[in-house]
C-alpha positions in Angstrom: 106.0 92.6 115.0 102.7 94.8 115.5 100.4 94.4 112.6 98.1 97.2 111.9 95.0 96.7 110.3 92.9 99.5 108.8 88.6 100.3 110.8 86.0 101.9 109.4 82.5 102.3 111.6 79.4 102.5 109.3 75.6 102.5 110.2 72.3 101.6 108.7 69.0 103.4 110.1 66.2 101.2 110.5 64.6 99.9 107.7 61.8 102.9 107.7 64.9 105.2 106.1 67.5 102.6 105.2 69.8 105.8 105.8 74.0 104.9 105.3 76.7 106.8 107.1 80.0 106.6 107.7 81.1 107.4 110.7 84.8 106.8 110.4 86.2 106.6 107.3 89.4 103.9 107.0 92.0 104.7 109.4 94.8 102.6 111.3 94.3 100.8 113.9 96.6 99.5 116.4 96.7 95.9 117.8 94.8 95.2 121.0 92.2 95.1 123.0 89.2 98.0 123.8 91.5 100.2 122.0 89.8 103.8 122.2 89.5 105.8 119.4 90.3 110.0 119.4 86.9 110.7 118.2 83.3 110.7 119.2 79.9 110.0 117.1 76.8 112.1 117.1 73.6 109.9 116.8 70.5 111.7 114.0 67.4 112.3 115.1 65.9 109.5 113.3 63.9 107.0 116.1 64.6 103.1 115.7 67.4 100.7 115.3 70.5 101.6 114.1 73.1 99.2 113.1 77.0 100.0 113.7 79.3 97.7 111.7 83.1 97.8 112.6 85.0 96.7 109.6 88.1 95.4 109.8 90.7 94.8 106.9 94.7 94.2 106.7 94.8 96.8 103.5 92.9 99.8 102.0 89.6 99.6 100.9 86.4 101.2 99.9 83.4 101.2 102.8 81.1 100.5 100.3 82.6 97.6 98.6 85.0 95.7 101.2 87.1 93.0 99.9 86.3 89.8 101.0 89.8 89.8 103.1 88.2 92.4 105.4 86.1 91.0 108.8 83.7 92.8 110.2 81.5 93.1 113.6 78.1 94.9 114.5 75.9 96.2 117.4 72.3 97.3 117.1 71.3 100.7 119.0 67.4 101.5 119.6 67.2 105.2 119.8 64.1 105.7 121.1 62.3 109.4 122.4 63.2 109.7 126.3 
């Protein structure tokens, strides 16, 4: 039996701007490993860290206020001027 579970991708600017975006609203997800995902995400201009969570949750649910049922992961970016 394959189990779906439902990702959304959020990020926080640094600090400095504390600004929130979604970058993928809920959307099914199929079991497995380094699944790939038919989209891409465009970075904003803003300079610093940027954290990406990865939330993960077996029904549907509201970015801003996931259930306590949901997991979630995160990376760090530093966007930095080249």
């Amino acid at each position: 039996m394959r189990i779906c579970v439902l990702l959304a991708l959020v990020a926080c600017d640094s600090l400095a701007t504390s600004v929130r975006s979604v970058y993928v609203a809920p959307r099914p997800l199929e079991p497995g490993r380094e699944q790939l995902m038919p989209l891409s995400i465009e970075l904003d201009a803003t300079l610093g860290e940027e954290v990406v969570t990865a939330v993960f949750c077996p029904t549907p649910f509201d970015v801003a206020r996931p259930p306590d049922t949901c997991t979630s992961d995160h990376f760090t970016l530093a966007k930095a001027t080249p």
